[in-house]
N, CA, C and O atoms as a CHARMM CRD file, in Angstrom:
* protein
*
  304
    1    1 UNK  N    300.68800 207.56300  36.19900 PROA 1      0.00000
    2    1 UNK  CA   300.85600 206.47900  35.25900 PROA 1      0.00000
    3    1 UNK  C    300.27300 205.18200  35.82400 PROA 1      0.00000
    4    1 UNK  O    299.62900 204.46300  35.06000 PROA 1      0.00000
    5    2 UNK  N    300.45200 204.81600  37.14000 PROA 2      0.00000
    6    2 UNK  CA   300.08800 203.73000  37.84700 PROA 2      0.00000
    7    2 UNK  C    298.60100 203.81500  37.81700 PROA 2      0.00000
    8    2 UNK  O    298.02300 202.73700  37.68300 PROA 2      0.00000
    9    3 UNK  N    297.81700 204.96500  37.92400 PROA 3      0.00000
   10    3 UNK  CA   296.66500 205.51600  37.73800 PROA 3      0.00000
   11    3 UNK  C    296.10900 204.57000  36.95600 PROA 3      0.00000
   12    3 UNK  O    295.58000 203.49800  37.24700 PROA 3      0.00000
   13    4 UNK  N    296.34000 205.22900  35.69200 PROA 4      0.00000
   14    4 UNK  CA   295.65400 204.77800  34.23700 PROA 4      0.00000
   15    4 UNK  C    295.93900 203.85700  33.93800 PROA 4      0.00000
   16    4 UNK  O    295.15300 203.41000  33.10200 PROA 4      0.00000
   17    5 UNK  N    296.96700 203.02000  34.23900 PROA 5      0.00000
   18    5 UNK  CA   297.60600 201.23800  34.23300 PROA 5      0.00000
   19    5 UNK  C    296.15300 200.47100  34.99400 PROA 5      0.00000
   20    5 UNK  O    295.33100 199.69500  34.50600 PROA 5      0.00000
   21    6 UNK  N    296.26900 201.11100  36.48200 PROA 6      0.00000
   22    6 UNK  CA   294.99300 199.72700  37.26700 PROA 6      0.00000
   23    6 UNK  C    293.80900 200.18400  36.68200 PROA 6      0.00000
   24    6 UNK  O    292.92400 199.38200  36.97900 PROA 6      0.00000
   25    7 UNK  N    293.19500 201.46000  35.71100 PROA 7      0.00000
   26    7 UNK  CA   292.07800 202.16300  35.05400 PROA 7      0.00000
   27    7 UNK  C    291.66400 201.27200  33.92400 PROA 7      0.00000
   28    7 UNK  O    290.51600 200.86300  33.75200 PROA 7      0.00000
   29    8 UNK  N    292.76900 200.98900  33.11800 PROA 8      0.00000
   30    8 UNK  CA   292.82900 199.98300  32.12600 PROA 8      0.00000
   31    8 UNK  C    292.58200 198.87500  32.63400 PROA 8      0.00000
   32    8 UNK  O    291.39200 198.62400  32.44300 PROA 8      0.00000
   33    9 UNK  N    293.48300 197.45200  33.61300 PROA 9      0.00000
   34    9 UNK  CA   293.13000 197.13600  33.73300 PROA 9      0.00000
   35    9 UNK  C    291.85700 196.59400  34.01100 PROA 9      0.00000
   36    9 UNK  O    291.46500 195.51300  33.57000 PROA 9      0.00000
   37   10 UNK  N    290.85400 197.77300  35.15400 PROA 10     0.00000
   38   10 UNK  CA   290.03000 197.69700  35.88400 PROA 10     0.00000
   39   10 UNK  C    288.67600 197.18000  34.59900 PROA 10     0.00000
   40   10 UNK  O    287.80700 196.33100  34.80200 PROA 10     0.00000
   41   11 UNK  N    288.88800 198.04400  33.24300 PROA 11     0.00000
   42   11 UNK  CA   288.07600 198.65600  32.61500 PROA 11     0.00000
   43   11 UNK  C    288.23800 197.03500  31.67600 PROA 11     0.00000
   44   11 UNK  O    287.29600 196.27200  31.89000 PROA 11     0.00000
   45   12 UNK  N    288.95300 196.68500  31.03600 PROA 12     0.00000
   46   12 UNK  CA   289.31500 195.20100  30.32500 PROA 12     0.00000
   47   12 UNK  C    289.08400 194.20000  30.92600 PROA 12     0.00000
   48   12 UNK  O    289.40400 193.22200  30.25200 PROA 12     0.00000
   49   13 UNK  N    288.64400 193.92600  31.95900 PROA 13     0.00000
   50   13 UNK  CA   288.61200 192.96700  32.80900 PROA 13     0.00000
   51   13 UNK  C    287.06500 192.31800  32.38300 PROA 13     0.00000
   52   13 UNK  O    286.06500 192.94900  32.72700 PROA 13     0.00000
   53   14 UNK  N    286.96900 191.43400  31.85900 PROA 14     0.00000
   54   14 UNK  CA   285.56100 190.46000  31.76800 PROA 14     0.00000
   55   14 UNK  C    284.55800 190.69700  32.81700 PROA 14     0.00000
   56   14 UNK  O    284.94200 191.00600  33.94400 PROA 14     0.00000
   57   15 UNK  N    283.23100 190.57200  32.53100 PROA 15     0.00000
   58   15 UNK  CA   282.27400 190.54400  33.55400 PROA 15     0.00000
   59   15 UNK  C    282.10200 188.69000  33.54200 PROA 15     0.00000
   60   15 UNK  O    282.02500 187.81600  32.67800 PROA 15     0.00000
   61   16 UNK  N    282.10200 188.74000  34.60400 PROA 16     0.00000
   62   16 UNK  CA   281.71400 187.29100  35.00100 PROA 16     0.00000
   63   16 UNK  C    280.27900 186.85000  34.47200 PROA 16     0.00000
   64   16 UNK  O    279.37800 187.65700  34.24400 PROA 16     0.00000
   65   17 UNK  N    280.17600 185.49400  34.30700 PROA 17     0.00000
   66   17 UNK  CA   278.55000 185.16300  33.62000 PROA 17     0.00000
   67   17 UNK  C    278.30300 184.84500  34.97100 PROA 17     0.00000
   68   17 UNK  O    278.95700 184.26800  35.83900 PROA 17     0.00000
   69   18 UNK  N    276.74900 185.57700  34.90600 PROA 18     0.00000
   70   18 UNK  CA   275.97700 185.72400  36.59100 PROA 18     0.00000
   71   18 UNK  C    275.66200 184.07100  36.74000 PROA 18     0.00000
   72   18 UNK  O    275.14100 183.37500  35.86800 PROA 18     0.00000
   73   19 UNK  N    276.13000 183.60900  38.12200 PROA 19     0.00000
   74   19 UNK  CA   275.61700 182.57700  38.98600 PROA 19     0.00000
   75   19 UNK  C    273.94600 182.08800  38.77100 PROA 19     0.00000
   76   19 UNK  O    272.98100 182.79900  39.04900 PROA 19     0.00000
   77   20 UNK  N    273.89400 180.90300  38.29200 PROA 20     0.00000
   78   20 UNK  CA   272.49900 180.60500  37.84400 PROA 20     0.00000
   79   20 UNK  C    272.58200 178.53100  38.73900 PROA 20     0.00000
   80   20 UNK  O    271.76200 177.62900  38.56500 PROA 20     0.00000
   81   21 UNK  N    273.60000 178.50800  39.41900 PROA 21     0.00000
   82   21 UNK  CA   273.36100 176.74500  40.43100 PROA 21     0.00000
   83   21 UNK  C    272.48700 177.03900  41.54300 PROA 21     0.00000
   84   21 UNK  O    272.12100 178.02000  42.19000 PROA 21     0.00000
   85   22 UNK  N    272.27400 175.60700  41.49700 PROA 22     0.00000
   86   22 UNK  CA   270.73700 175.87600  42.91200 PROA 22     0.00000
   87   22 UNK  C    271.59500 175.16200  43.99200 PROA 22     0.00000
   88   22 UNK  O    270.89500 175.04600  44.99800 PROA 22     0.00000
   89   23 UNK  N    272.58100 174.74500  44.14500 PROA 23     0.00000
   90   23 UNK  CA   273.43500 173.80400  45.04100 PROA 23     0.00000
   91   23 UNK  C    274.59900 174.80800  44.84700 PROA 23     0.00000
   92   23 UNK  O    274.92700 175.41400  43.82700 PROA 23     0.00000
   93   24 UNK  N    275.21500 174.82900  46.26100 PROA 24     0.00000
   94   24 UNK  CA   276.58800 174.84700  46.14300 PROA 24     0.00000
   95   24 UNK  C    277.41900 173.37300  45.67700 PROA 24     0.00000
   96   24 UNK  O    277.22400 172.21400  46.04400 PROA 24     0.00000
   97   25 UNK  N    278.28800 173.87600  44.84000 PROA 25     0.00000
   98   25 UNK  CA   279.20300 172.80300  44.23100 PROA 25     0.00000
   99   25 UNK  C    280.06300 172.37500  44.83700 PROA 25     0.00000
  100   25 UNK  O    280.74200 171.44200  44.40800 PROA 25     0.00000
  101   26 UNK  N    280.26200 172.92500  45.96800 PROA 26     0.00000
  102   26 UNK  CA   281.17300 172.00300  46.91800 PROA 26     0.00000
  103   26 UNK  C    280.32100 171.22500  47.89000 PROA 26     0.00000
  104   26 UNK  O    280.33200 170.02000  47.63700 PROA 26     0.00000
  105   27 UNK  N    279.74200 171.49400  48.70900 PROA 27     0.00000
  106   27 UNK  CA   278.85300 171.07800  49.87900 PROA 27     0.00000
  107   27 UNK  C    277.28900 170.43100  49.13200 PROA 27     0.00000
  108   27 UNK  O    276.37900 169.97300  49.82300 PROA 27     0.00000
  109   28 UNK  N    277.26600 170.48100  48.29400 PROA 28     0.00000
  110   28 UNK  CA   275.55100 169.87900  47.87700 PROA 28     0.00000
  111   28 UNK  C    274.82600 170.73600  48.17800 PROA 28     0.00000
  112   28 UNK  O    274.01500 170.81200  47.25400 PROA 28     0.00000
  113   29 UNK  N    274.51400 171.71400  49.18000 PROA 29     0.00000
  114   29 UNK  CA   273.50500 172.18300  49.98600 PROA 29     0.00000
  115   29 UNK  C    272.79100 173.27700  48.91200 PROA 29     0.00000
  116   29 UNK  O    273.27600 173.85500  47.93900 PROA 29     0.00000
  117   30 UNK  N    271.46000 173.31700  49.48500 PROA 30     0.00000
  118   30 UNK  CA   271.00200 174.25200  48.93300 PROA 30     0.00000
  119   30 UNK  C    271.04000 175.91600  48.74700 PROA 30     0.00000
  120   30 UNK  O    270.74500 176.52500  49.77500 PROA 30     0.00000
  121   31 UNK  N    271.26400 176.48900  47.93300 PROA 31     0.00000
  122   31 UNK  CA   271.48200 177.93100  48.26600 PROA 31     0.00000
  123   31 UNK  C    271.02700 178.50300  48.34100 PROA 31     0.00000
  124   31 UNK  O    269.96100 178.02500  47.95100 PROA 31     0.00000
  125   32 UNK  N    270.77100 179.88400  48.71300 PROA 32     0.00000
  126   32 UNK  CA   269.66700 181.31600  48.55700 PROA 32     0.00000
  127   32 UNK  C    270.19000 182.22800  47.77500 PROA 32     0.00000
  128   32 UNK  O    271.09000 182.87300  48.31200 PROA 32     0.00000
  129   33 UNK  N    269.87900 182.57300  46.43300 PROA 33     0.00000
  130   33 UNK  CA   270.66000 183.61400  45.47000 PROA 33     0.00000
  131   33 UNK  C    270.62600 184.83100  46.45600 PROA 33     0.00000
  132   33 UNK  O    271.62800 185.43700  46.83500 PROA 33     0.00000
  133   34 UNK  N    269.53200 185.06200  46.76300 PROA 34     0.00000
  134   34 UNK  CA   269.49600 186.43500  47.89600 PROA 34     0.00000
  135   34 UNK  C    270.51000 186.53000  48.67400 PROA 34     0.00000
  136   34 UNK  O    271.18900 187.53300  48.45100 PROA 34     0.00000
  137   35 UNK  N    270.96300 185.69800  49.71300 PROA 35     0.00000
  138   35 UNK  CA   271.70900 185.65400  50.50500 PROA 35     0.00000
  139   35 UNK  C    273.23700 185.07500  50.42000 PROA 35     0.00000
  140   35 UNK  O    274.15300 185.77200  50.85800 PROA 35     0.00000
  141   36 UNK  N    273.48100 183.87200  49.88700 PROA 36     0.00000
  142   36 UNK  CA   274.40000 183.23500  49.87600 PROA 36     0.00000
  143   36 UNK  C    275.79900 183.96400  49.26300 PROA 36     0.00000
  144   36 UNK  O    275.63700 184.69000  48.28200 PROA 36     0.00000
  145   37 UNK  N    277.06700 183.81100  49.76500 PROA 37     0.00000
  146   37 UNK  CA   278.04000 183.98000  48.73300 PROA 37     0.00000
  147   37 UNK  C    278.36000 183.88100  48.11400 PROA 37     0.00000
  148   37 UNK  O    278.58900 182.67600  48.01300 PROA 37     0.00000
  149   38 UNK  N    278.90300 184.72200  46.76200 PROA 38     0.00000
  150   38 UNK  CA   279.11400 183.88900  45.54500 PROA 38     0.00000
  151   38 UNK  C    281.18000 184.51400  45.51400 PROA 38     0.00000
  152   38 UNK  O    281.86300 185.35700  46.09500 PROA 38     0.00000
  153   39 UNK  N    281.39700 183.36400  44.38100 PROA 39     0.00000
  154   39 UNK  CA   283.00800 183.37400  43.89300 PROA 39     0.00000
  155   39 UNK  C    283.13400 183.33300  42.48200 PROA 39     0.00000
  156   39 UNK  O    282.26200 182.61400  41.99300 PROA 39     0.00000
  157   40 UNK  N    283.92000 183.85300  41.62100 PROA 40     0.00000
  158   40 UNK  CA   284.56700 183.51500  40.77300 PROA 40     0.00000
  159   40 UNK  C    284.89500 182.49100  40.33700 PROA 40     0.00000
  160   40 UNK  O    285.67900 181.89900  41.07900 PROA 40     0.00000
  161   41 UNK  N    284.65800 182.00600  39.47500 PROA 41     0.00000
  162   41 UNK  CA   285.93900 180.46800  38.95500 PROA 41     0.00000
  163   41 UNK  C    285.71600 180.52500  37.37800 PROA 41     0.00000
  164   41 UNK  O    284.69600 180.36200  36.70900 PROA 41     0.00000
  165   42 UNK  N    287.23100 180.85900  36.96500 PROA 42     0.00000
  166   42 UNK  CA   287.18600 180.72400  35.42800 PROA 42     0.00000
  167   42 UNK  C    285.38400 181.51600  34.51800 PROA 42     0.00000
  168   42 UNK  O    284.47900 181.13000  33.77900 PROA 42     0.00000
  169   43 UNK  N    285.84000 182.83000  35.29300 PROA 43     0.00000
  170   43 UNK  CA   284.75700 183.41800  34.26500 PROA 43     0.00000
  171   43 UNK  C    283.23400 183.45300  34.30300 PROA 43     0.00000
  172   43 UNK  O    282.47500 184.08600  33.57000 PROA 43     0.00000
  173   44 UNK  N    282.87600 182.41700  35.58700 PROA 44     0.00000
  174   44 UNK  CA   281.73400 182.69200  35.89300 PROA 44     0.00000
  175   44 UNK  C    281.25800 182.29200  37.42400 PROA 44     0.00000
  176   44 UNK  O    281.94300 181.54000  38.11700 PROA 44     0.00000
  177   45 UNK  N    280.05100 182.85300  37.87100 PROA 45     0.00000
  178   45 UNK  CA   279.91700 183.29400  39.23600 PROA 45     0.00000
  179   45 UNK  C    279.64300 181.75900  39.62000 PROA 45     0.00000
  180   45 UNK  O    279.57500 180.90500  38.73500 PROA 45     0.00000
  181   46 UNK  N    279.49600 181.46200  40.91400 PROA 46     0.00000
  182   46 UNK  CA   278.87400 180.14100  41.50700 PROA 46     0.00000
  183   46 UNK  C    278.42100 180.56200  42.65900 PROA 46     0.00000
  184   46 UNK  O    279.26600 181.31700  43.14200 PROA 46     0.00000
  185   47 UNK  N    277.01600 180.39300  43.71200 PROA 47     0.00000
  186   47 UNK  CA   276.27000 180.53000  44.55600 PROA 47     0.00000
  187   47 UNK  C    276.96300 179.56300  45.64500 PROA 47     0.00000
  188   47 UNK  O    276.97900 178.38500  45.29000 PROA 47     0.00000
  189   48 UNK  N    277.61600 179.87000  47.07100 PROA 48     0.00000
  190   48 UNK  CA   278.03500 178.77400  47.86200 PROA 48     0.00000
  191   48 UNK  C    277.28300 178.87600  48.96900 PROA 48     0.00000
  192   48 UNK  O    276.91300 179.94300  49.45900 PROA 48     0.00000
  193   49 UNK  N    277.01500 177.67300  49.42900 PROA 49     0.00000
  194   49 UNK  CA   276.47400 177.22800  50.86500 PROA 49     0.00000
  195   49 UNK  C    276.92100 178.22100  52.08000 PROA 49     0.00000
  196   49 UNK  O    276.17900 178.85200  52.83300 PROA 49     0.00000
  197   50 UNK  N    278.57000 178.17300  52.05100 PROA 50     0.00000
  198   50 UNK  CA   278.89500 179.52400  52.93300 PROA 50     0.00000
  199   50 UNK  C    280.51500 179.63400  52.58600 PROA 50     0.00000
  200   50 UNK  O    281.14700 179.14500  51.64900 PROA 50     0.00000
  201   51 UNK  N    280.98700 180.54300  53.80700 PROA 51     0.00000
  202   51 UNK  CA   282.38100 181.21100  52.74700 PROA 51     0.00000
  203   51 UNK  C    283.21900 180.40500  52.55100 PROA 51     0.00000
  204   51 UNK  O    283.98500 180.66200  51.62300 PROA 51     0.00000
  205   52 UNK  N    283.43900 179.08100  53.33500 PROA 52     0.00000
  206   52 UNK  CA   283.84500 178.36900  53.71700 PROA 52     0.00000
  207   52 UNK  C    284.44200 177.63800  52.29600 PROA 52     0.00000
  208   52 UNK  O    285.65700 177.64800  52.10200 PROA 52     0.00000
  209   53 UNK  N    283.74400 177.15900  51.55700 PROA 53     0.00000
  210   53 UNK  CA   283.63300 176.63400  50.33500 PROA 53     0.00000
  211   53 UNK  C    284.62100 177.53700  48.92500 PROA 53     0.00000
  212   53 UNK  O    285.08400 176.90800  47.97300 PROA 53     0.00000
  213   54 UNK  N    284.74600 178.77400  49.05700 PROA 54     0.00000
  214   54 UNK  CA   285.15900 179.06900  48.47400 PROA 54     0.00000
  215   54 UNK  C    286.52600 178.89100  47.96300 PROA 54     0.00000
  216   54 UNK  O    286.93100 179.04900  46.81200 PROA 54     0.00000
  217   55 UNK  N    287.08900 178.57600  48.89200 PROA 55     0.00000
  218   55 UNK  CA   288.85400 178.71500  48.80600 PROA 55     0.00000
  219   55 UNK  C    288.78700 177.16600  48.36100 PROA 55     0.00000
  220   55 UNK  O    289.48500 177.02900  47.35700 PROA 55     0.00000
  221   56 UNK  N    288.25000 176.07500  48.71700 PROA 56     0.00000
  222   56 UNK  CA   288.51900 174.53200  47.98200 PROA 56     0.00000
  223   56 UNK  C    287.54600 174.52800  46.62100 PROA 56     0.00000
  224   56 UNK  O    287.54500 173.44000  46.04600 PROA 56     0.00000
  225   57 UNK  N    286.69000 175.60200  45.99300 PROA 57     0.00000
  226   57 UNK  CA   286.40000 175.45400  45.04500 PROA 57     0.00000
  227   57 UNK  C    287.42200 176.54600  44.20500 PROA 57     0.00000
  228   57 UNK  O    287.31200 176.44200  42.98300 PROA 57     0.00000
  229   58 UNK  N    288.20800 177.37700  44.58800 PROA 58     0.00000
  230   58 UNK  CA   288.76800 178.46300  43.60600 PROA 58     0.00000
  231   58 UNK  C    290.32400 177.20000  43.32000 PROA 58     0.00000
  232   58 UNK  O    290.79200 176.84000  42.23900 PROA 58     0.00000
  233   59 UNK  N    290.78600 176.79500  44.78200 PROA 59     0.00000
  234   59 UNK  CA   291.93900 175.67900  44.66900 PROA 59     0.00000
  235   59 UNK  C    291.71500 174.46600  44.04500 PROA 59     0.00000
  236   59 UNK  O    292.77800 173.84700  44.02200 PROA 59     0.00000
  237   60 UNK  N    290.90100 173.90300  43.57800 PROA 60     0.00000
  238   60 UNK  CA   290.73800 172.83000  42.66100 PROA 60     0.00000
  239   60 UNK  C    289.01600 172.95400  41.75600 PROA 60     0.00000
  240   60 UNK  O    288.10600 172.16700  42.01600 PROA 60     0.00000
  241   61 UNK  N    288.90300 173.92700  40.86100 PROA 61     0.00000
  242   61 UNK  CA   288.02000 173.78800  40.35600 PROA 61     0.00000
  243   61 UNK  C    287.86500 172.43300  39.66000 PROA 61     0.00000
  244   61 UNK  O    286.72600 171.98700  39.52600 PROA 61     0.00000
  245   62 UNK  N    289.05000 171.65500  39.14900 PROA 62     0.00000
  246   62 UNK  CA   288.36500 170.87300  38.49100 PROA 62     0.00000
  247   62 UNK  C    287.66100 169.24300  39.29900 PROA 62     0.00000
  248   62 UNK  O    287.24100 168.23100  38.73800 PROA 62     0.00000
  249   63 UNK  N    287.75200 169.50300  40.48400 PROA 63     0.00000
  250   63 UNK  CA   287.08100 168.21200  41.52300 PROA 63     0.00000
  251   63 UNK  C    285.82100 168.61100  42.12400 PROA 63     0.00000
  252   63 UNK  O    285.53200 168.25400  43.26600 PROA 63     0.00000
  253   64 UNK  N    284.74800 169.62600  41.12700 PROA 64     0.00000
  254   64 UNK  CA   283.75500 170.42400  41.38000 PROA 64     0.00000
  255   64 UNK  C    282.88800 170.62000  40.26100 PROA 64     0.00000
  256   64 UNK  O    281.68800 170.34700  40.26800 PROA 64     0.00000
  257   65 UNK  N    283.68700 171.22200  39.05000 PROA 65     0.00000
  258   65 UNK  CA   283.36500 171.52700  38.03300 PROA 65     0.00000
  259   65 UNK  C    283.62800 170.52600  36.64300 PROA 65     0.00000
  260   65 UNK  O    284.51000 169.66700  36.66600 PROA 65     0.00000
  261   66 UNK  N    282.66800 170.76900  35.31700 PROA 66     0.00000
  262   66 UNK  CA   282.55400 169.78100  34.66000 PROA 66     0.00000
  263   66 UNK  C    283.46900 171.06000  33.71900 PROA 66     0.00000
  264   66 UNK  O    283.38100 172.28000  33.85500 PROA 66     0.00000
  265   67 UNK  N    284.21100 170.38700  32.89800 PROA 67     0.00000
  266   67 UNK  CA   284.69800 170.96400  31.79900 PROA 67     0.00000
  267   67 UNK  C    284.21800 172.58900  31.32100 PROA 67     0.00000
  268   67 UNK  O    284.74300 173.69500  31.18900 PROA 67     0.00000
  269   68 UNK  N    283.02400 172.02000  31.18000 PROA 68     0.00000
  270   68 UNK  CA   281.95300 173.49600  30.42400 PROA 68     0.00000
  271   68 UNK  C    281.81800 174.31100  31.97100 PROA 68     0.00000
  272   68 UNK  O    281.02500 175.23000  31.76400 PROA 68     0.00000
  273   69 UNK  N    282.11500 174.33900  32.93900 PROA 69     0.00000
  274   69 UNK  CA   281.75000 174.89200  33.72400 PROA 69     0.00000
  275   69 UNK  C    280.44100 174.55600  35.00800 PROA 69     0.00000
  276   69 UNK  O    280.27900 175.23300  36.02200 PROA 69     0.00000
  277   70 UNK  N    279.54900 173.21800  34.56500 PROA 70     0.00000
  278   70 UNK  CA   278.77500 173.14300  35.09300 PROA 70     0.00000
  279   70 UNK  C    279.02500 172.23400  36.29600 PROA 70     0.00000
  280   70 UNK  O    279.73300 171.23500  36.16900 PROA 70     0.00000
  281   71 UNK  N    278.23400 172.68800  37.92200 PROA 71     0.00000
  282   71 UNK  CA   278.86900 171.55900  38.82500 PROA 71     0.00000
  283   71 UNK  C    278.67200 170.52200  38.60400 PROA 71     0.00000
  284   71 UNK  O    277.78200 170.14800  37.84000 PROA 71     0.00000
  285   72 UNK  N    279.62800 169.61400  39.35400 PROA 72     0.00000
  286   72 UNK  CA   279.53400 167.86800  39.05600 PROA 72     0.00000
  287   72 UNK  C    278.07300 167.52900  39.71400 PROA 72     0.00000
  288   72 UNK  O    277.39700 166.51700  39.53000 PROA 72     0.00000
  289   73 UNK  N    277.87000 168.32300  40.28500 PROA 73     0.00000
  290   73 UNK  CA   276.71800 167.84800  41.54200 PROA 73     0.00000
  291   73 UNK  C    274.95800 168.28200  41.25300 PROA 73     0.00000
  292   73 UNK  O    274.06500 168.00900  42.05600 PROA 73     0.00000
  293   74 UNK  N    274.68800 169.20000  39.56300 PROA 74     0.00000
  294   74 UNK  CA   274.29900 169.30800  39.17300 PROA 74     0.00000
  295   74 UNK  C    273.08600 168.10500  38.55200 PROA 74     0.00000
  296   74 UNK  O    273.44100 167.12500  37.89700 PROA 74     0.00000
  297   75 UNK  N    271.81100 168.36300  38.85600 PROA 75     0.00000
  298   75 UNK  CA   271.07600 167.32200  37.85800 PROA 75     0.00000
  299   75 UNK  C    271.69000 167.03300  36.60600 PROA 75     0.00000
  300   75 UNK  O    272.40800 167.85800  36.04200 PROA 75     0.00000
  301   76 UNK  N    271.47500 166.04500  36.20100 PROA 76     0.00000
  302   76 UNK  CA   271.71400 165.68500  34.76600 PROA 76     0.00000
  303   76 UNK  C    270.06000 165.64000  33.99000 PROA 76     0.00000
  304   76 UNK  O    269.94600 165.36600  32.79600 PROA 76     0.00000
């Protein structure tokens, strides 16, 4: 039963919209899609400078991120 419970889950679970920033949104720095780490936040991927970044962008997305999702640190 526990089976087909995390099966379901696993299977309902959203695909994230693929990581498309040229900066990590925490650090400014530039990223390498090839290489760099990426995280989760609210549904879609983000490219980070290094792992480091992840845990103060998942703990306060919104001192990073603009409403719609896009980083603050983003060209306008």
């Amino acid at each position: 039963m526990i089976t087909l419970f995390l099966t379901a889950a696993l299977v309902a679970a959203p695909t994230p919209k693929p990581a498309t920033n040229t900066k990590c949104p925490v650090m400014g720095e530039q990223v390498n899609p090839a290489k760099s780490p990426k995280v989760v936040v609210r549904g879609q991927e983000y490219f980070l400078c290094c792992k480091g970044c992840d845990k103060k962008l998942q703990t306060d997305p919104d001192k990073y991120l603009e409403k719609d999702g896009t980083p603050k640190n983003a060209k306008k």
